[in-house]
OpenMM code with the backbone's topology and positions (N, CA, C; nanometers):
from openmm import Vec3, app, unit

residues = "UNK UNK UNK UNK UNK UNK UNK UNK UNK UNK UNK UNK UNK UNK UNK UNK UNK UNK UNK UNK UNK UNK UNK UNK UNK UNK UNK UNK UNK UNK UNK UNK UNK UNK UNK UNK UNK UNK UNK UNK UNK UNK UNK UNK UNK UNK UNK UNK UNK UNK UNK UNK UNK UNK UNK UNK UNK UNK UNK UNK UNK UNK UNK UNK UNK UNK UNK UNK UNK UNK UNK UNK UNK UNK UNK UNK".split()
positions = [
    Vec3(-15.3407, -8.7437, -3.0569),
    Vec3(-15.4242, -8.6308, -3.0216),
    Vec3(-15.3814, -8.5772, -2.8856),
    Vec3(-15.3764, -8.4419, -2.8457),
    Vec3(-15.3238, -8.3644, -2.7630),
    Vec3(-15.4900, -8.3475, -2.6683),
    Vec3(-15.4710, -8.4569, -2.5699),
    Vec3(-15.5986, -8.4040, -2.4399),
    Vec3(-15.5811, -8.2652, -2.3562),
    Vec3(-15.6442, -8.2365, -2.3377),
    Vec3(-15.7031, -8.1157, -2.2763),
    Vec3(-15.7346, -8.1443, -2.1487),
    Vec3(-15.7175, -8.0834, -2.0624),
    Vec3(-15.7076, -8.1235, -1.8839),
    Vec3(-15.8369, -8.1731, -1.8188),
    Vec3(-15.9372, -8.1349, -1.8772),
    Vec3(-16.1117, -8.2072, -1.8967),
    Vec3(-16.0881, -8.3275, -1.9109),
    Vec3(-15.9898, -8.3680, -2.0104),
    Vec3(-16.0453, -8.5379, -2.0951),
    Vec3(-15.9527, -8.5830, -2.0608),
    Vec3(-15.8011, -8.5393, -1.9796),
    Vec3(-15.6807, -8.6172, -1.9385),
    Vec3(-15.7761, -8.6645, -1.7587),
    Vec3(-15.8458, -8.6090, -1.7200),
    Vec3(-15.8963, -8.6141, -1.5472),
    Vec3(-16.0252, -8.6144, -1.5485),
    Vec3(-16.0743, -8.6963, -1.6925),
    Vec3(-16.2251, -8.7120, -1.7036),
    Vec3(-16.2598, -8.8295, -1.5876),
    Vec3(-16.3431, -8.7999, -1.5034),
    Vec3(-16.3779, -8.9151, -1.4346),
    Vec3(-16.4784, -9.0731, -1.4734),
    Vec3(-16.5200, -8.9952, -1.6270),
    Vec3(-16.6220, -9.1104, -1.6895),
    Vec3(-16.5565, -9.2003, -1.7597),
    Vec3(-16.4467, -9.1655, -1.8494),
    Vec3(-16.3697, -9.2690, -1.9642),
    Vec3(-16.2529, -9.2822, -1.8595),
    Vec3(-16.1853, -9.2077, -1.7634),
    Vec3(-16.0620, -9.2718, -1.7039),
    Vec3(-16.0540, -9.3996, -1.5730),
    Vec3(-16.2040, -9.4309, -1.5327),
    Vec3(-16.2597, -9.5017, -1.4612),
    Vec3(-16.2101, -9.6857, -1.4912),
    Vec3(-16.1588, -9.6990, -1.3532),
    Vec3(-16.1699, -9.8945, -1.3886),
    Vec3(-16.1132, -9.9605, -1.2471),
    Vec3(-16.1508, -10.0779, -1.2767),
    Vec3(-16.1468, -10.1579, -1.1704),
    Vec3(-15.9783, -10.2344, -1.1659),
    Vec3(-15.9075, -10.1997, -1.2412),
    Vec3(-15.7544, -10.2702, -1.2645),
    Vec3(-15.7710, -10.3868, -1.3574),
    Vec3(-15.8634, -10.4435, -1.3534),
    Vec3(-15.8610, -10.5504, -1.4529),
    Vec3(-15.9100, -10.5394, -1.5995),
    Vec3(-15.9258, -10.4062, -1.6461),
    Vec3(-15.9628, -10.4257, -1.7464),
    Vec3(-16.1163, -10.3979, -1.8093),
    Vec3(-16.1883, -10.3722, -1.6837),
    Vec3(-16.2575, -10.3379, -1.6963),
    Vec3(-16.3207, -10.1878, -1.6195),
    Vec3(-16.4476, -10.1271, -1.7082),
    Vec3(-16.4900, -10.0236, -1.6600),
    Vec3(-16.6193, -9.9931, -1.6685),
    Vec3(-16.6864, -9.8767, -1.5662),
    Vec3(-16.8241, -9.8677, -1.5964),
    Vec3(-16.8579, -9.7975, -1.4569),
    Vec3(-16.8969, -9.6998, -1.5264),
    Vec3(-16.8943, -9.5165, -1.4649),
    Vec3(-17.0459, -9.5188, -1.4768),
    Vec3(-17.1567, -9.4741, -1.3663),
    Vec3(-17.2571, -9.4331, -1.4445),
    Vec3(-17.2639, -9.2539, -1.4726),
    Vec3(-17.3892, -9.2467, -1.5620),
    Vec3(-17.3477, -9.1011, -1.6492),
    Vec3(-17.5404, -9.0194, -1.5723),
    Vec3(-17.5935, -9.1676, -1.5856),
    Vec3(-17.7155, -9.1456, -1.5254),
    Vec3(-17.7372, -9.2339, -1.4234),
    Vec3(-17.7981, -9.2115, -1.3178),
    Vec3(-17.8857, -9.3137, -1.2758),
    Vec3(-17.9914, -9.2950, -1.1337),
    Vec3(-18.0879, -9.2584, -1.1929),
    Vec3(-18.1513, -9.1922, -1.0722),
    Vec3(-18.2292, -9.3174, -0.9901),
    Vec3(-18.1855, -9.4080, -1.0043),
    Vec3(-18.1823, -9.5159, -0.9074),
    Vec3(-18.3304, -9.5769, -0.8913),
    Vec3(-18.4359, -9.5276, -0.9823),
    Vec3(-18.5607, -9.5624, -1.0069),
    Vec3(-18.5851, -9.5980, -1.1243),
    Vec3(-18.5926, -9.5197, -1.2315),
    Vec3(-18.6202, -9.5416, -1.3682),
    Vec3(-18.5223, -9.5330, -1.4532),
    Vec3(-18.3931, -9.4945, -1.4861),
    Vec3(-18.2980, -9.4960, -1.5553),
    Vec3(-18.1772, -9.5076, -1.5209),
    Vec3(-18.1143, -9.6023, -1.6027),
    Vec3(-17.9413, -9.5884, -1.6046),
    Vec3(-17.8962, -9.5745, -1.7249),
    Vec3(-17.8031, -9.5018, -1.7354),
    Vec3(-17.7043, -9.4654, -1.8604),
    Vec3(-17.5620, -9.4840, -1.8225),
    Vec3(-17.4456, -9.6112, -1.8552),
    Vec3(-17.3689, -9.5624, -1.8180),
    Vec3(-17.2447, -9.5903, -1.9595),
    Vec3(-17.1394, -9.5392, -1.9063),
    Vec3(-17.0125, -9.5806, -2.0249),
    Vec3(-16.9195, -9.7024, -1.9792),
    Vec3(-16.9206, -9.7800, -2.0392),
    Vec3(-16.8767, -9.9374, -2.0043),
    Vec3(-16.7178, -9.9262, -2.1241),
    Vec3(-16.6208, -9.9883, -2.0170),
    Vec3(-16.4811, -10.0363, -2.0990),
    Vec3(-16.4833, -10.2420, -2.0976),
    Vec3(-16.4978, -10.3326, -2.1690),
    Vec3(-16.4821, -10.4633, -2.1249),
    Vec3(-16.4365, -10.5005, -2.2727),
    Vec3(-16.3756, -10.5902, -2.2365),
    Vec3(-16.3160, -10.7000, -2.3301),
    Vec3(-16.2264, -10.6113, -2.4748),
    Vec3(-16.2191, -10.5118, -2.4656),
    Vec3(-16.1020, -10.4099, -2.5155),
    Vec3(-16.1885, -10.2991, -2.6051),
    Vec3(-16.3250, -10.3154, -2.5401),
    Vec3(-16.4370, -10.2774, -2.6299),
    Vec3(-16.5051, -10.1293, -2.5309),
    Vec3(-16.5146, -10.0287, -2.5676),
    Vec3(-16.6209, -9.9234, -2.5232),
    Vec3(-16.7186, -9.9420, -2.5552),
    Vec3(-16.8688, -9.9160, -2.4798),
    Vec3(-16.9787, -9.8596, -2.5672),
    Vec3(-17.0599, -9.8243, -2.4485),
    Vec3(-17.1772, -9.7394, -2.4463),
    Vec3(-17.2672, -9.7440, -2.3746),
    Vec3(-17.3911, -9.8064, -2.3377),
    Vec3(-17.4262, -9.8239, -2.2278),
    Vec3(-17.5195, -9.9283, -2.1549),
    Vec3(-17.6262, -9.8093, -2.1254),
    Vec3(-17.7876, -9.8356, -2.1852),
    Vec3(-17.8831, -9.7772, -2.1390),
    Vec3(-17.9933, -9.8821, -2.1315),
    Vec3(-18.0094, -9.8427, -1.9788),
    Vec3(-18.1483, -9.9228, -1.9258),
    Vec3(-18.2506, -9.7744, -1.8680),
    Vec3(-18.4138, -9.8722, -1.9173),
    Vec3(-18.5027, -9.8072, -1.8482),
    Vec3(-18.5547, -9.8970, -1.7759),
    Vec3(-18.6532, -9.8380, -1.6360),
    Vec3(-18.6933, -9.9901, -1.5830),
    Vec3(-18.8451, -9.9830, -1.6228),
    Vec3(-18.8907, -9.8262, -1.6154),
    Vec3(-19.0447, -9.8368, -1.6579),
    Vec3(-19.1132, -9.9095, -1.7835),
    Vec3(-18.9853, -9.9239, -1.8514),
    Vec3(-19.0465, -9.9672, -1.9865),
    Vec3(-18.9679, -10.1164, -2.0253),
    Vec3(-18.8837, -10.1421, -1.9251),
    Vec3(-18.7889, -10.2300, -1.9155),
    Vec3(-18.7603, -10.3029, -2.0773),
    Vec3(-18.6459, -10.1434, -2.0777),
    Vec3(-18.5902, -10.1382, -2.2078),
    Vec3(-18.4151, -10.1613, -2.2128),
    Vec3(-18.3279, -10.2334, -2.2953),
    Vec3(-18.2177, -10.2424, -2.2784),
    Vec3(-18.1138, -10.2381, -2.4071),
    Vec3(-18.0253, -10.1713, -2.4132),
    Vec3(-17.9623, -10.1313, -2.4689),
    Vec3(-17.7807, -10.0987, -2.5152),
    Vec3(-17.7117, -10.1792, -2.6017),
    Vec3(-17.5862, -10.1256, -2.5593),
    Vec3(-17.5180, -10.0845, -2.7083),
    Vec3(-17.4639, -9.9612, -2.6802),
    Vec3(-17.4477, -9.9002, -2.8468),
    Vec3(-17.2159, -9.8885, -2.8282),
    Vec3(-17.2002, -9.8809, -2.9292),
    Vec3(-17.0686, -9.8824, -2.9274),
    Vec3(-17.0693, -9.7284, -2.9228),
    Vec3(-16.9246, -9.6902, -2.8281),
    Vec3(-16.9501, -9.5569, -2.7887),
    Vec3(-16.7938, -9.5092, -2.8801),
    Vec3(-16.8008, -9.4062, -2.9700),
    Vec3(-16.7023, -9.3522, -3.0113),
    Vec3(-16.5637, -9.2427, -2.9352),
    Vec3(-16.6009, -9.2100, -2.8965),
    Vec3(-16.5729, -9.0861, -2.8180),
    Vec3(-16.6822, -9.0833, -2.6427),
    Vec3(-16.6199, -9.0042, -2.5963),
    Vec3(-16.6535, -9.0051, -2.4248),
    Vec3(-16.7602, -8.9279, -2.4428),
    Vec3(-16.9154, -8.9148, -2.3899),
    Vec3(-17.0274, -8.8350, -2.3720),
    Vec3(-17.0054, -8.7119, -2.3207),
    Vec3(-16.9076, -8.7439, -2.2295),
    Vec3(-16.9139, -8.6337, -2.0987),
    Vec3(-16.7536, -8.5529, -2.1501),
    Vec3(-16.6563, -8.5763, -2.1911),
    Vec3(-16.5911, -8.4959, -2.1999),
    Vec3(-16.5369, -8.4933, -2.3377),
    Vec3(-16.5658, -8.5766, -2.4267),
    Vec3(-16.5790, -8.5968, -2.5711),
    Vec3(-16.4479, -8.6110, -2.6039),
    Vec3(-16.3520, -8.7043, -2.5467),
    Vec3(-16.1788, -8.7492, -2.5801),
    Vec3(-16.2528, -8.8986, -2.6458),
    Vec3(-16.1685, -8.8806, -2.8187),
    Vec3(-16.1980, -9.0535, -2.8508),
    Vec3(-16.1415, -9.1580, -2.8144),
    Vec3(-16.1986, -9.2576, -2.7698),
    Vec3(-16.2233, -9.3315, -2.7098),
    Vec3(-16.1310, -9.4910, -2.8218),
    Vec3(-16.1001, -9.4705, -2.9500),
    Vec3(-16.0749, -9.5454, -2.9959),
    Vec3(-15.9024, -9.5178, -3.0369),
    Vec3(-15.8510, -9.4170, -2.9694),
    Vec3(-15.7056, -9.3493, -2.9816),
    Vec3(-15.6290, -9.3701, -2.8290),
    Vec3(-15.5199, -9.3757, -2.8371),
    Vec3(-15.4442, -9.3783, -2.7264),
    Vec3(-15.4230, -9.2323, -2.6448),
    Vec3(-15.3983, -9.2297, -2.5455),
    Vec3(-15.4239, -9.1012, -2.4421),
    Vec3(-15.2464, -9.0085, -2.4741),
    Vec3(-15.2606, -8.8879, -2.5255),
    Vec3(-15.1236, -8.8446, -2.5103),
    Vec3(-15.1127, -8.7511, -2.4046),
] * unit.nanometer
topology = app.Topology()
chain = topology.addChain("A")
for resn in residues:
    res = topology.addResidue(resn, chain)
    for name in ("N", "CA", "C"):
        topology.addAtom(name, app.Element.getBySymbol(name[0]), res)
């Protein structure tokens, strides 16, 4: 797949620490919610926490939220 200059310099899916891992938040207003997009163990998905309702959540993420490049294809 041919990226588009959005999803080649996305700052949410191109995010990591060198080792392999990643995790950008998408939300987090530092009181009641976080949303973020997590890379670990060769796996994507997203991480949603609430704290008011202290709810937790992690869904396998197909494609990027924020700039919508899939996530399960190699970058050309």
């Amino acid at each position: 797949m041919k990226l588009t200059e959005k999803q080649k310099n996305c700052p949410y899916c191109h995010f990591h620490d060198g080792a392999g891992f990643a995790s950008k938040a998408i939300i987090d207003d530092g009181f009641r919610t976080e949303v973020k997009l997590v890379y670990e163990l060769g796996e994507w998905y997203l991480y949603e926490r609430t704290y008011e309702n202290e709810i937790e959540s992690e869904e396998p993420a197909i494609a990027c939220p924020m700039c919508r490049r899939p996530l399960n294809e190699e970058d050309n």
